[in-house]
N, C-alpha and C positions, 0 to 999 in steps of 0.2 A: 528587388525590394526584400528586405531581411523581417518577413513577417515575424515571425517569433520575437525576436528585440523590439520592434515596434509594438507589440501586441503587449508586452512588461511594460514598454514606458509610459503607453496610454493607459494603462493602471497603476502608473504610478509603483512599481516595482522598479527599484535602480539595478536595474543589470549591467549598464555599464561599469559602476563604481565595482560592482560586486563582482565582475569577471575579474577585474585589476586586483580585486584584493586576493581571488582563487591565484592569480597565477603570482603573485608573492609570497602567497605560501607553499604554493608548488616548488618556488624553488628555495627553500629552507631548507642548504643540505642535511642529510641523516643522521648526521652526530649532534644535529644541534635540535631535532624534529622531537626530540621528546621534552627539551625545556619548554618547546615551542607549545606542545600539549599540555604541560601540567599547567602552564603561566595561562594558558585560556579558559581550563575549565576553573582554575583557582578566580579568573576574573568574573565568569559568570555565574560562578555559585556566590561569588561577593555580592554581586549585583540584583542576582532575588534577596536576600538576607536582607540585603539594606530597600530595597525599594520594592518589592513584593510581600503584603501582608500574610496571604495562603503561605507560602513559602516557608517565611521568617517565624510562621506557628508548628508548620514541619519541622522547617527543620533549624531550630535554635543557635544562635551563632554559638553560643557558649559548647554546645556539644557535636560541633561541626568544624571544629579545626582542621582535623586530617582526614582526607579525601576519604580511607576507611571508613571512617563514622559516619559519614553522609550515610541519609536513611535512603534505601532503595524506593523508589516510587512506582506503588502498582496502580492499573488502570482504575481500580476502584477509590483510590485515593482521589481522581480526576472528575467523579460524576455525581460533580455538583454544579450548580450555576456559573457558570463560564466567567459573569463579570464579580465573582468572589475570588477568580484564580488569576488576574489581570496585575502588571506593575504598573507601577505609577508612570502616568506620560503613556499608556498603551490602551485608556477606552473608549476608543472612535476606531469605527471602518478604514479614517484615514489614514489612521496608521498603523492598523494590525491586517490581516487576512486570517478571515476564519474561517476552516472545516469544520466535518464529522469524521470520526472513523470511520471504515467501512462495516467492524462489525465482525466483521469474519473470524475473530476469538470468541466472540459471542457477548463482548464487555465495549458497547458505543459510547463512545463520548466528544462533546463538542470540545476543539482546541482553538490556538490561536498561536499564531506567528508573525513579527513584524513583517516589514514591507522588504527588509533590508536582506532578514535572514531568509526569506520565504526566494528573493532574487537571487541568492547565492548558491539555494537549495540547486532552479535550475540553470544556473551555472555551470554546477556540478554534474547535470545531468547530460546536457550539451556537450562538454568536455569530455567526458564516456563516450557518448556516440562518437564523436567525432574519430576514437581508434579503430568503430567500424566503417568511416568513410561514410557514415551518416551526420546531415548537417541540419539542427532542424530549422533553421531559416530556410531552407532552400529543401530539402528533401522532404517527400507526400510519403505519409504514411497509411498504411491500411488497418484500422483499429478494432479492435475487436474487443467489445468493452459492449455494456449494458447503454440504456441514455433514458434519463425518466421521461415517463409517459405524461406527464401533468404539462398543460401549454407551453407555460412561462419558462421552465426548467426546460423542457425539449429545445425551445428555440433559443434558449441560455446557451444549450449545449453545439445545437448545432452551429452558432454565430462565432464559438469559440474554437469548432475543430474545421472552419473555414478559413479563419484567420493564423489558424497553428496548421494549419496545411494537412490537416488528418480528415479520412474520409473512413465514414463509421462503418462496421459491420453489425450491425444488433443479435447481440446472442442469445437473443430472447427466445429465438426460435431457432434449432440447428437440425430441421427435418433436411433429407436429401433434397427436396423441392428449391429449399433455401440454399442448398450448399449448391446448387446452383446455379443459380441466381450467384453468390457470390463469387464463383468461376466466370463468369461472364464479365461482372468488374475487373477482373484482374487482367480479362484477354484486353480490353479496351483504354486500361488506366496505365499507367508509368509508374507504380509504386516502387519505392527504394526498399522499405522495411513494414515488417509485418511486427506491430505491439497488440499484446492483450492479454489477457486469462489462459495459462497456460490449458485448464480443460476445454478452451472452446477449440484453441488452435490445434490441441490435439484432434478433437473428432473431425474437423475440416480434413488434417493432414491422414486420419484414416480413412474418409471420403475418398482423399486424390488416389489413394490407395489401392480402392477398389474399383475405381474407375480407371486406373492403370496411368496416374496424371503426374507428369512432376511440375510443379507449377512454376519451378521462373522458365522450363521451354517455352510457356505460354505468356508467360511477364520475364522476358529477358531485364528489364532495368531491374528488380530484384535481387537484394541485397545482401541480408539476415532478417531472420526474425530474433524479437526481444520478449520473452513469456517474462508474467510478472506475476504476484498474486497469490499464487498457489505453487506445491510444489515440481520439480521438475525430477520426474524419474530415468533413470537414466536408456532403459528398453524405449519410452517416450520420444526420447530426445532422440534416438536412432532414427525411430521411427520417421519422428517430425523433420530430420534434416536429408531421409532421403526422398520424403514425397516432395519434401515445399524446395530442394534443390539448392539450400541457403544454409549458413549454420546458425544453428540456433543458440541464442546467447541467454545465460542465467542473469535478470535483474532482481537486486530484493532490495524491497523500500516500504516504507508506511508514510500515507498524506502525512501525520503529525511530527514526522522528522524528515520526511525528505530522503534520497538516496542514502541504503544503508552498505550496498555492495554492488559491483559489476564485472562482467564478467571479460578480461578481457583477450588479445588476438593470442596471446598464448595458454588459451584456456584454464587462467588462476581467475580465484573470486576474487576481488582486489576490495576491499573493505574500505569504504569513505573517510581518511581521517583528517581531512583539510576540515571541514565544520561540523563535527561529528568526533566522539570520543566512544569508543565499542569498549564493553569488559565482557568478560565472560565469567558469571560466578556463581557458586554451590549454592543449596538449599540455605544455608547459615548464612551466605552474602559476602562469603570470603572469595579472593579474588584468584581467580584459578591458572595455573600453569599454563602457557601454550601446549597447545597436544590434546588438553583435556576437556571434555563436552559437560557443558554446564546452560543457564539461562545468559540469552543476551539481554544485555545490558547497554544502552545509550544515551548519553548526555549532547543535548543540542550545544554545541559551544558559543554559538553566535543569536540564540533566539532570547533577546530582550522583555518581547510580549509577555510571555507563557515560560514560565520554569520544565525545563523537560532535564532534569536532572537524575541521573543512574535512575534511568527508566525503565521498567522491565515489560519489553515491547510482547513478551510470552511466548518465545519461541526457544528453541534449543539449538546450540551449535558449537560449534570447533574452532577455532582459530587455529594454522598453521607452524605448526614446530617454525620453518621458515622463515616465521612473518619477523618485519623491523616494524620499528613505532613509526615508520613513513611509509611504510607499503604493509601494510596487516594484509593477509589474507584466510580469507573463510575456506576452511577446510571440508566444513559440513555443516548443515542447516538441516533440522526437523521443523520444515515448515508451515504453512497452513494448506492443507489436501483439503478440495472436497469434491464430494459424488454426483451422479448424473439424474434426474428427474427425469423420468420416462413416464408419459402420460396415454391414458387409452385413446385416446383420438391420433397415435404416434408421435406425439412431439416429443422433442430430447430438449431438456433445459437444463443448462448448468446451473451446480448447486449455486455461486454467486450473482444469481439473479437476486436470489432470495438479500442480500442485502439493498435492492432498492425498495424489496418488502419493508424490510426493518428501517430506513431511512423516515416510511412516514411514523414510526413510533420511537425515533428518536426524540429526546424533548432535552432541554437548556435544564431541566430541574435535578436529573440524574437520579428519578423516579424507579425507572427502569435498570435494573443494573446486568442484569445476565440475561440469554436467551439461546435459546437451540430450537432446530424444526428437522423434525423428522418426516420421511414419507414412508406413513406405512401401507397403501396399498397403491394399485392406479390413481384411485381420484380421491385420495386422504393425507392430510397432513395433519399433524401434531406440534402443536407450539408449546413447550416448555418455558416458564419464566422466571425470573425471581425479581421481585416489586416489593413494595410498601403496602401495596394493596392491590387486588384484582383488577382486572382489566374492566373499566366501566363499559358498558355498549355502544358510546359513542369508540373507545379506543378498537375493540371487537368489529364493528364495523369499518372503521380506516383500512383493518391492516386485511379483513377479509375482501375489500375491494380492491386492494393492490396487490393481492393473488392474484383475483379475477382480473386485472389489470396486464400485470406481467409475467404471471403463472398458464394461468387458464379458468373458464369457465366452470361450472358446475362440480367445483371441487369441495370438498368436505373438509371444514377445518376443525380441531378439537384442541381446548384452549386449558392448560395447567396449569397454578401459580405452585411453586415450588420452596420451600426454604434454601435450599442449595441443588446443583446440577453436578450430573455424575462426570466428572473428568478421566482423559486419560492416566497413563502412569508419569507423565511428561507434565502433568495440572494444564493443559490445554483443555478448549474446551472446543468442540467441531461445533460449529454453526448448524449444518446441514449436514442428515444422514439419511440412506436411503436404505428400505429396508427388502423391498423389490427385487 
């Protein structure tokens, strides 16, 4: 049974159409791959202008002829009410899929993707695996991802990593007691591939470390692991492929666009540009050489719903001297790091726990616009914000229970509203810092 494809169709995502369409543009040879890109994003910037309000107030057709003058689009452009940013034919469930960010720049907002582009997205993703010999219709993965605590959302989640063949690791908690507890799954289960948070899989793979473990002797069907999320350093990555016995593969992507790179059997970052359009460009928005590190920039080529046009997803990177307009690849990424929560009762919690913190103070009004959390001591944290207005005590209390929830107990939270938040030299902004 091909759960994965079945699991799209009964949502009503066409993966079938949408595979057919990936692999006709696969094969678009490389002389022809750049008409083949400008003619797509020329169609879907036509196509917000004319049937997208938000849009066509961005960005005016009369000052948007050449792909140059398109106005770059930042997250805070985005954090307003979701059905203000909608094209026409895209406001029903039926035909869009909508997220949240995760957050982990510190700027959440709710998006929305058709039915059609959101199919192709994992298309795209399935097609990557499948260079590692990973199939995910048929191949168990072992997940190492958060899962909310709240009823309805847990059993959301777990009825969905049943049907997608993923069996979870919850990183809520990564004391040794836990780690395992999670070695135990792995002697008993037939896992292919190891996806999650690159900091949790790191602490696991220093775990096997110290327990002197390499873990596919213990799970021979063991395949690669895929770190996502965060970034991957390259001592890490040593690290991580001589405990877990696998190579470890760089993926970068964001829910609101879908695969932005992968890494593939000849270890190049291979940059998505079957429905996906990458620039990379200076402070001024000028569009920069290969070779040279600048902000990424991506244009959804196929997302109807939702305008994600010269998007600046806020991270830094490189594109390859090398790269063609049919094989780009990512030479270097300044991605999203974050640090370790160490709590006095010894638990270790990855800092991207803390986005299913910030999940319950996401809201559709785009109230909230920035946030950071620091820990400064064992049991204190620090929320930095920047709002409209202070946090009422109903909002003070949500977010102080989903510490307690999926932090821990008896911790001391201290609540700041802020005008602006202090950035790196990069204009990132870390979610979580630990000061411990």
């Amino acid at each position: 049974m091909e759960w994965f494809r079945l699991s799209l169709q009964l949502n009503n995502f066409p993966i079938n159409r949408a595979e057919k369409l990936l692999q006709q543009i696969q094969e678009i040879p490389e002389q022809k791959y750049q008409e083949y890109l400008e003619e797509q994003r020329n169609s879907i910037l036509k196509f917000h202008i004319e049937n997208n309000t938000f849009y066509r107030q961005f960005c005016p057709k009369k000052n948007c002829k050449n792909w140059a003058d398109v106005p770059v689009m930042k997250k805070t452009d985005l954090q307003q009410p979701l059905q203000n940013r909608l094209s026409k034919g895209y406001s029903s469930r039926k035909t869009t899929y909508v997220g949240k960010t995760s957050g982990s720049s510190g700027q959440p907002f709710i998006f929305a993707k058709d039915r059609f582009s959101h199919a192709l997205s994992w298309a795209g993703f399935n097609n990557r695996y499948h260079w590692h010999g990973i199939d995910l219709n048929k191949s168990l993965q072992a997940r190492f991802y958060g899962i909310p605590l709240d009823f309805y959302g847990n059993i959301q989640e777990r009825v969905k990593d049943r049907i997608s063949l993923r069996r979870r690791f919850n990183i809520f908690n990564l004391s040794d007691a836990k780690m395992q507890k999670f070695l135990q799954r792995f002697k008993r289960t037939k896992f292919e591939y190891i996806n999650g948070y690159t900091s949790a899989i790191l602490l696991f793979a220093k775990f096997l470390k110290n327990e002197n473990i390499i873990l596919k002797e213990i799970c021979p069907s063991l395949k690669v692991c895929i770190v996502t999320s965060e970034r991957l350093f390259e001592n890490d990555k040593i690290l991580m492929e001589e405990t877990l016995g696998v190579p470890v593969l760089n993926e970068y992507g964001a829910s609101e666009v879908g695969l932005i790179a992968f890494e593939n059997p000849e270890k190049d970052w291979i940059v998505n540009s079957e429905d996906l359009y990458v620039e990379i460009l200076d402070e001024k928005n000028n569009i920069l050489p290969l070779g040279a590190e600048g902000r990424v920039v991506i244009t959804s080529l196929y997302n109807k719903a939702h305008p994600m046009i010269r998007y600046d997803i806020g991270d830094t990177g490189i594109l390859s001297e090398t790269s063609t307009f049919k094989h780009p690849k990512l030479q270097k990424l300044i991605g999203r790091t974050n640090d370790i929560a160490h709590l006095a009762n010894g638990k270790v919690v990855p800092g991207l726990t803390f986005y299913y913190v910030t999940k319950t103070i996401i809201t559709d009004t785009g109230s909230i616009k920035e946030f950071v959390i620091t820990q400064t001591a064992l049991d204190s944290f620090k929320i930095e914000y920047v709002s409209e207005n202070d946090f009422s005590e109903n909002q003070i209390q949500k977010i102080t229970s989903a510490i307690q929830r999926y932090v821990g107990k008896d911790l001391k939270v201290e609540f700041e509203r802020k005008d602006t938040l202090q950035r790196s030299k990069s204009g990132k902004l870390k979610q979580f810092t630990s000061l411990i």
